[in-house]
ZAZANU-543358 format. One line per field, with one value per residue (C-alpha): y, z negated, x negated; residue in one letter. Coordinates in Angstrom, 3 decimals, padded with zeros to 6 digits. Layout:
% residues N
yy Y, ... $
zz Z, ... $
xx X, ... $
aa a, ... $
//
This chain:
% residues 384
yy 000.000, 003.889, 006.171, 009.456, 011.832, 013.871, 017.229, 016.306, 015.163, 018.605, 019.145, 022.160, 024.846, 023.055, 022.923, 020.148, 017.667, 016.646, 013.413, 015.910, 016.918, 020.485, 021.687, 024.669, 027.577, 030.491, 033.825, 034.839, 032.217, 033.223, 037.299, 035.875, 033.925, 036.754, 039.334, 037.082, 036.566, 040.454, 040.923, 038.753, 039.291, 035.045, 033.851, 030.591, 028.543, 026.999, 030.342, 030.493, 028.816, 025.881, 025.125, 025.594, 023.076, 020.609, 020.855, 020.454, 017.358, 015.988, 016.043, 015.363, 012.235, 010.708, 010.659, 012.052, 014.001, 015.610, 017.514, 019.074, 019.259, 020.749, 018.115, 014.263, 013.470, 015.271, 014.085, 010.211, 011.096, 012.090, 009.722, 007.010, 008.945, 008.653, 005.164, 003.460, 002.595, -000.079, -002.762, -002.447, -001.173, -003.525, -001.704, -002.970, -002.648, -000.595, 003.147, 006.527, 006.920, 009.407, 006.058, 004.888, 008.240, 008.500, 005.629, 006.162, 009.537, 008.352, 005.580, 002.799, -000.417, -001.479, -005.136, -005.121, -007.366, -008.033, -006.535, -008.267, -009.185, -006.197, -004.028, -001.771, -003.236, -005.226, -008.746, -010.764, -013.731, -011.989, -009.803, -012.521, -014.439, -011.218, -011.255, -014.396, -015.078, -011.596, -011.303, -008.001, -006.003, -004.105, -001.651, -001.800, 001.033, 000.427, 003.093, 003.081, 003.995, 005.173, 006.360, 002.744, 001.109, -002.450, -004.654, -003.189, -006.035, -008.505, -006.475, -005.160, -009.153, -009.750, -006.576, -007.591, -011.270, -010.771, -007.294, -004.719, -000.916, -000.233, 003.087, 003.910, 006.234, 007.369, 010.415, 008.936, 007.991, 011.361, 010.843, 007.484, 004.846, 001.418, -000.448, 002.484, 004.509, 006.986, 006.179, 008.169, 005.818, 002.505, 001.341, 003.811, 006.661, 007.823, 010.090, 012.145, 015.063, 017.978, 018.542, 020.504, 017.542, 015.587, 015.852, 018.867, 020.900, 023.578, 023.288, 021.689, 020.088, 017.006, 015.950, 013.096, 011.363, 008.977, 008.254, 007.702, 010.800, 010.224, 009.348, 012.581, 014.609, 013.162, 013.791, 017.539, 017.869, 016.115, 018.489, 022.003, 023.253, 025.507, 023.987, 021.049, 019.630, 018.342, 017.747, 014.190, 013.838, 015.781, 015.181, 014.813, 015.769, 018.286, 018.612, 021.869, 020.229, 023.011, 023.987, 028.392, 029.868, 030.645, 027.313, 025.880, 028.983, 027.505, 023.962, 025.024, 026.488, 022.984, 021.032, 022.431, 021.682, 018.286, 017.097, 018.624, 017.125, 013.578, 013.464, 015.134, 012.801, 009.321, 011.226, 011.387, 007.886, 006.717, 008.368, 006.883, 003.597, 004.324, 005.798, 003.512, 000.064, -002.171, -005.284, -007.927, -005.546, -003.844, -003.342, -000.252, -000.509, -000.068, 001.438, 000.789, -002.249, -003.699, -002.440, 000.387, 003.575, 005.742, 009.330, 008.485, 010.276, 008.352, 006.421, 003.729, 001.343, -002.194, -003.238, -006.957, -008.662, -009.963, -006.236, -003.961, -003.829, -001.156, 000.560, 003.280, 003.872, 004.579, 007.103, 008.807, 009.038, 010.413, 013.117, 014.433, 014.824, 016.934, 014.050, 013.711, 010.546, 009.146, 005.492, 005.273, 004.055, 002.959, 003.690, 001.724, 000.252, -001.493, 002.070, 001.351, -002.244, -005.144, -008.095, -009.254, -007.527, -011.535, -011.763, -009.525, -010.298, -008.743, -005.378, -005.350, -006.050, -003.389, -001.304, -002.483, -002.253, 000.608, 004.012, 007.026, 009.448, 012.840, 013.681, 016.494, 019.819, 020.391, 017.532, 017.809, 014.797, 016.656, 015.790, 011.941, 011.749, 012.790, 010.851, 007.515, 008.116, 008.361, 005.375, 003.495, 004.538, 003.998, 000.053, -000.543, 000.262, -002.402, -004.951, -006.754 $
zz 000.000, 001.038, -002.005, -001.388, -003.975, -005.328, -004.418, -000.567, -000.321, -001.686, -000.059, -002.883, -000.572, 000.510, 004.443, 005.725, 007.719, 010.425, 013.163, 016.608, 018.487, 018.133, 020.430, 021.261, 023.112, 022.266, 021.549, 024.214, 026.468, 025.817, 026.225, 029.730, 030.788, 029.585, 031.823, 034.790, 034.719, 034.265, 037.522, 040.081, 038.212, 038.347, 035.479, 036.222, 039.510, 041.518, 040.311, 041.272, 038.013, 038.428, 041.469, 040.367, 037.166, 039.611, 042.154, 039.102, 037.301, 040.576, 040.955, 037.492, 037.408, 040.981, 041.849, 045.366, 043.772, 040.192, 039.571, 036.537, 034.347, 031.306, 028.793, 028.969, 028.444, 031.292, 033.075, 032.152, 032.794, 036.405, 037.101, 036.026, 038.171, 041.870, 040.996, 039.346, 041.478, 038.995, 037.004, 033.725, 032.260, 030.835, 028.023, 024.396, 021.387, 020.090, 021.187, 020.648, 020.932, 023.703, 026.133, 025.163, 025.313, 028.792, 029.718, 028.189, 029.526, 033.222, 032.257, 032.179, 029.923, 027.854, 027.660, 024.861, 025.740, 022.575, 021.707, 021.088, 017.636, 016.379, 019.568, 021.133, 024.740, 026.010, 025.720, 029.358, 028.015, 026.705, 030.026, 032.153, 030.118, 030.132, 033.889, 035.017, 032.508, 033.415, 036.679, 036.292, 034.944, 038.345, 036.450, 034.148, 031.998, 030.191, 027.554, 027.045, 023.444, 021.168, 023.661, 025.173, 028.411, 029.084, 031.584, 034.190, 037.123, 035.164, 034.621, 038.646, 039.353, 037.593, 038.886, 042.185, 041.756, 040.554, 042.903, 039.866, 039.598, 037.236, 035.757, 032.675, 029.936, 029.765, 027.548, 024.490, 026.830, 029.100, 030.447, 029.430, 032.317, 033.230, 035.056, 035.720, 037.032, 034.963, 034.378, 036.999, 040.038, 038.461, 039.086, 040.938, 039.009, 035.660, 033.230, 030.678, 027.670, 027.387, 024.192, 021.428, 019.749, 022.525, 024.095, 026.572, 025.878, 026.979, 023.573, 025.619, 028.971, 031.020, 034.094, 036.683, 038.779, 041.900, 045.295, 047.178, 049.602, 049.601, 046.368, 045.397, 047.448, 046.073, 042.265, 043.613, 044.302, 041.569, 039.032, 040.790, 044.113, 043.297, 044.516, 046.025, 049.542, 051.999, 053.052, 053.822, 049.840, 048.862, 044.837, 043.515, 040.145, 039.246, 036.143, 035.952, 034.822, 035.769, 034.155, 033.564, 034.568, 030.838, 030.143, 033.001, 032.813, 028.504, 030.390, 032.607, 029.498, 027.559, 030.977, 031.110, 027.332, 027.657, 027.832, 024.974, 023.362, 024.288, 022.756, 019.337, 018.780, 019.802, 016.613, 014.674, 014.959, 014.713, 011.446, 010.257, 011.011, 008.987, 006.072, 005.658, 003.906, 005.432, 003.601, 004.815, 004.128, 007.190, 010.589, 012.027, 015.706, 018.562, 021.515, 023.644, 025.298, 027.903, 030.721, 029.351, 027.898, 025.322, 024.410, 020.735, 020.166, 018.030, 014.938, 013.222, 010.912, 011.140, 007.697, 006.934, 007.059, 003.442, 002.340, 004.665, 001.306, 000.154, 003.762, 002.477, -000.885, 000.775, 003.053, 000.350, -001.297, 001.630, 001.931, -001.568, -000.932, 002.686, 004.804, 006.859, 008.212, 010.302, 010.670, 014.032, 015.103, 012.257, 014.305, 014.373, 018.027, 017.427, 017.891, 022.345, 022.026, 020.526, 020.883, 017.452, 016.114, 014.941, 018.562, 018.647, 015.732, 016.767, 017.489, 014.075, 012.042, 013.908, 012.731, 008.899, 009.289, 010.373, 009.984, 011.964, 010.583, 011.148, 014.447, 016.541, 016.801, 012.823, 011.829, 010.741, 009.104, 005.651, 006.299, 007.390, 004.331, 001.906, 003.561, 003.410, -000.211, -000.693, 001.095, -000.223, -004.094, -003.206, -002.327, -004.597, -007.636, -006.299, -007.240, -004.468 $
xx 000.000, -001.174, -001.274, -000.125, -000.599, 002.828, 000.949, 000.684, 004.739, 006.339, 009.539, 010.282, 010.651, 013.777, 013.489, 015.973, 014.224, 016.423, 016.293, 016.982, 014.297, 014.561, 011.984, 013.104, 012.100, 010.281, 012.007, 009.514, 010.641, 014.380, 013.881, 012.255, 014.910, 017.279, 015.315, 015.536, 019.358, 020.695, 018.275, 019.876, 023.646, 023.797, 025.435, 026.754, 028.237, 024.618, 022.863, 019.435, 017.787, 020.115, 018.504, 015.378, 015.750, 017.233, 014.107, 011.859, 013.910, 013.740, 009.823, 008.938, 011.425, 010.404, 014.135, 016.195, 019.018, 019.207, 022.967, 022.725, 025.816, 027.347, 026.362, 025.357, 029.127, 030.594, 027.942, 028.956, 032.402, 031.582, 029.585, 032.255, 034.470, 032.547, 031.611, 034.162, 037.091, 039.181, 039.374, 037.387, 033.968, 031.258, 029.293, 027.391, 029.523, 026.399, 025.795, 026.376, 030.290, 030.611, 029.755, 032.856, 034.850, 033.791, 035.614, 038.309, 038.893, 038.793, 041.215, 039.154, 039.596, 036.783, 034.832, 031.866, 028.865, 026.111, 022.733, 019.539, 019.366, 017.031, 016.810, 019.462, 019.010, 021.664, 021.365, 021.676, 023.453, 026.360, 026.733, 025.944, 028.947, 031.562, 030.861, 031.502, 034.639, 036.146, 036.787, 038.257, 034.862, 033.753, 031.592, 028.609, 027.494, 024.067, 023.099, 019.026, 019.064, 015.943, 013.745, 013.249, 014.520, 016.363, 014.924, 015.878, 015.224, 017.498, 020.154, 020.038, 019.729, 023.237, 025.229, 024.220, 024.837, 028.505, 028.949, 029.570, 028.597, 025.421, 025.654, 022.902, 023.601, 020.085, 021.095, 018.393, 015.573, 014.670, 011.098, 010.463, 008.928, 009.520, 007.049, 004.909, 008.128, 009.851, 013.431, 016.113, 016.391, 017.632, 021.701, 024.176, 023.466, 021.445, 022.927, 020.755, 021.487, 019.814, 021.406, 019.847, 018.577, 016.738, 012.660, 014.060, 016.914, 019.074, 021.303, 024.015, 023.612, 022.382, 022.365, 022.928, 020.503, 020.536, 018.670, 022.012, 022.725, 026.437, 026.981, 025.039, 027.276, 030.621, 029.008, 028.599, 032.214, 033.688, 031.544, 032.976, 033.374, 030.319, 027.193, 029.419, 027.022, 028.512, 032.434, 033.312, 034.484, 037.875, 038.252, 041.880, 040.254, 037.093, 035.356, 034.456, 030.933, 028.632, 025.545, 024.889, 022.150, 020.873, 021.105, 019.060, 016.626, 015.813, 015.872, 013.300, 011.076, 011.660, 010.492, 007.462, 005.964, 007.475, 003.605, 002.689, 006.586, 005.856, 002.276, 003.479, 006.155, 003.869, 001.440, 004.369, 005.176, 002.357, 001.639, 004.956, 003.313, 000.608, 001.856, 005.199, 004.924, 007.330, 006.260, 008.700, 011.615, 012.682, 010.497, 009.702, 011.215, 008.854, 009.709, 007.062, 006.102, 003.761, 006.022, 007.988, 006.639, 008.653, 008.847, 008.629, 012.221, 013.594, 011.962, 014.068, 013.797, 015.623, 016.289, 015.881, 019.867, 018.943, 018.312, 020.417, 023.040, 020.475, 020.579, 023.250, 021.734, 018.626, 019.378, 021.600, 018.396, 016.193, 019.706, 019.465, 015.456, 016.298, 015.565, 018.469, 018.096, 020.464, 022.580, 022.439, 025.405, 027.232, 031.266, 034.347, 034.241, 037.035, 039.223, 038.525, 039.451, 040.848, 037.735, 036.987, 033.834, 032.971, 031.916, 029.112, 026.986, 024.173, 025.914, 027.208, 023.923, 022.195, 024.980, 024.689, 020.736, 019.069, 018.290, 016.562, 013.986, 013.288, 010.630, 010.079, 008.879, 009.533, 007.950, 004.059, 001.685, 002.534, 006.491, 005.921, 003.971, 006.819, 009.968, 006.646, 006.628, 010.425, 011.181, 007.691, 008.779, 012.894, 011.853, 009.185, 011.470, 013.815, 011.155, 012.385 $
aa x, x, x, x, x, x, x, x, x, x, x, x, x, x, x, x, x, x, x, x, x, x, x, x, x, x, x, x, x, x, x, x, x, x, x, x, x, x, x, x, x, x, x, x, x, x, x, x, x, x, x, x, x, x, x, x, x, x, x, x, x, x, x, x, x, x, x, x, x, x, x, x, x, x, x, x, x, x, x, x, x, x, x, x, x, x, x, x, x, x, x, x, x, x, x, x, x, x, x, x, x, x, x, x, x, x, x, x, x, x, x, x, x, x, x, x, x, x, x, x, x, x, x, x, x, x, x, x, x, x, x, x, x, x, x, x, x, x, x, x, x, x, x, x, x, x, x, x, x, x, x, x, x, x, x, x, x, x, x, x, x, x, x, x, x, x, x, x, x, x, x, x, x, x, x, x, x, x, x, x, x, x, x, x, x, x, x, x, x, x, x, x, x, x, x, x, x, x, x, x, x, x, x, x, x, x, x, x, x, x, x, x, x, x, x, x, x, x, x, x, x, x, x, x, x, x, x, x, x, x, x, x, x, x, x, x, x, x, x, x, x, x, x, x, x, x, x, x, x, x, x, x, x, x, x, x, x, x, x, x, x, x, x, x, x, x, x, x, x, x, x, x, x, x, x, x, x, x, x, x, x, x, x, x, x, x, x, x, x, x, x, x, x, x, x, x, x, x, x, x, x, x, x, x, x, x, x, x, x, x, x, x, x, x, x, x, x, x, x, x, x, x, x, x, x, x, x, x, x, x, x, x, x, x, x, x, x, x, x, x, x, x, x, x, x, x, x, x, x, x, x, x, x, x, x, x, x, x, x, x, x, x, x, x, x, x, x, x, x, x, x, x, x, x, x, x, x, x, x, x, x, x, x, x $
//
């Protein structure tokens, strides 16, 4: 065990430690932005900053077409809507809830697949088996949850063998590479946040990517008729889903220190590697792995199915000490549909078991080593 002495974990000044990202701009960066905008009178509707975020997004994620929306549920909620013509969505009875929102709001029924057992990834067995016993499921919608990535050449082997949509909610996982590729061009369509709590931000926002040309011009209409390319797709419904110039002009500022973001939060981690004694209670989940490559947004900790009872006490614990942690996603599913929960056992300890720590901009080596010691001191007086 690391010994940290009390003097280098003071938390007295009261600052609340909190799980988002929170790299955010400059007030330099915002008085620039500010400037720009009240000279070219563009506020909103495909100004010119839009279409300069969606040029860069485009080059810095390898990917054809980048539509940048109002926020990463919008943008899930148009993308469901130019893919998904009917029948029902495939989607793990694990994520943040707004996956499941968006379905709902275009209509769609829900069918749950499982997790692996301590990962947030899908597992294949239990979407191979929802496929091929519900012949109804014609779309799949993958969310890529704590800054890692599923595997990605299974899971397009399976929605090609059984002819389904693959859509990924990639709103947790901005910037992060599979295979030596970052993350944008994988299924129909990839949907990210820009949301004041992820790697880049524009405090609300997201946006939608894909290398099909036609499916990149129907996503343009179906967000507003501003900006909209081409005219072979008439929407019955828009979305009103566009992005203002002030927000793509902070966007813009966030994309290019995202360098500089990514390498602070892999220290971060690290250190909380370092510094935290799991023993054989919980395990510190890693996001990283010979073919994917994370942005460190996200630290969790999987707590051990024999301990997880103590999973609530201890993050009331980290609260009252102005570590907000975070029990991500402890939800009701059951609210979008009526499968017993019984059937997804996987989905449901991950829900009992684990919790997410504070990283980001905020958080310095001094901070990791007072929420170590809290958690360190909270399980070593268990005498467990």
């Amino acid at each position: 065990m690391i010994y940290i002495p009390i003097e280098m974990t003071d938390n007295s000044l009261g600052n609340k430690l909190h799980v988002g990202q929170l790299y955010v701009p400059a007030f330099e960066d915002f008085k620039g932005v500010i400037d720009q905008i009240s000279k070219t009178n563009y506020y909103t509707n495909n100004g010119p900053l839009l279409q300069q975020l969606e040029r860069e997004l485009a080059i810095y994620l390898g990917v054809k077409y980048v539509l940048a929306v109002t926020n990463g549920t919008i943008g899930l909620m148009i993308a469901l809507e130019a893919i998904h013509k009917q029948g029902s969505i495939l989607t793990p009875r694990f994520s943040f809830p707004a996956t499941m929102n968006a379905i709902c709001m275009i209509g769609a029924n829900i069918f749950y697949c499982d997790t692996l057992r301590f990962s947030p990834n899908a597992c294949l067995v239990s979407i191979e088996d929802k496929l091929k016993n519900n012949k109804d499921i014609s779309t799949i919608l993958l969310p890529n949850l704590w800054s890692t990535v599923n595997n990605i050449d299974e899971i397009s082997c399976l929605s090609n063998k059984y002819n389904v949509n693959l859509i990924y909610d990639s709103t947790q996982s901005f910037s992060c590479s599979y295979k030596g590729k970052r993350i944008a061009i994988n299924g129909n369509a990839e949907v990210f946040s820009f949301h004041a709590t992820k790697l880049i931000t524009s405090f609300e926002g997201g946006c939608i990517t894909t290398n099909n040309r036609y499916l990149y011009e129907k996503l343009s209409n179906i967000r507003s008729s501003y900006g909209a390319v081409g005219h072979l797709y008439k929407p019955v419904k828009t979305a009103n889903g566009r992005m203002s110039e002030l927000q793509a002009g902070l966007c813009l500022k966030s994309l290019s220190k995202i360098k500089s973001s990514v390498a602070h939060n892999k220290m971060i981690f690290n250190l909380y590697k370092k510094f935290l004694n799991p023993k054989k209670i919980y395990i510190i989940f890693e996001p990283s792995t010979r073919i994917i490559e994370s942005n460190y947004q996200y630290v969790v900790l999987i707590i051990n199915p024999n301990y997880n009872k103590f999973r609530d006490r201890l993050k009331d614990v980290l609260n009252k000490n102005n570590i907000l942690a975070r029990s991500y996603f402890n939800y009701d599913f059951s609210v979008f549909n009526n499968e017993n929960p019984i059937d997804f056992p996987c989905s449901i300890e991950l829900s009992r078991s684990t919790i997410c720590l504070p990283i980001g901009q905020q958080i310095t080596i001094k901070h990791v080593q007072y929420v170590a010691y809290i958690i360190n001191n909270f399980f070593n007086n268990l005498n467990l």
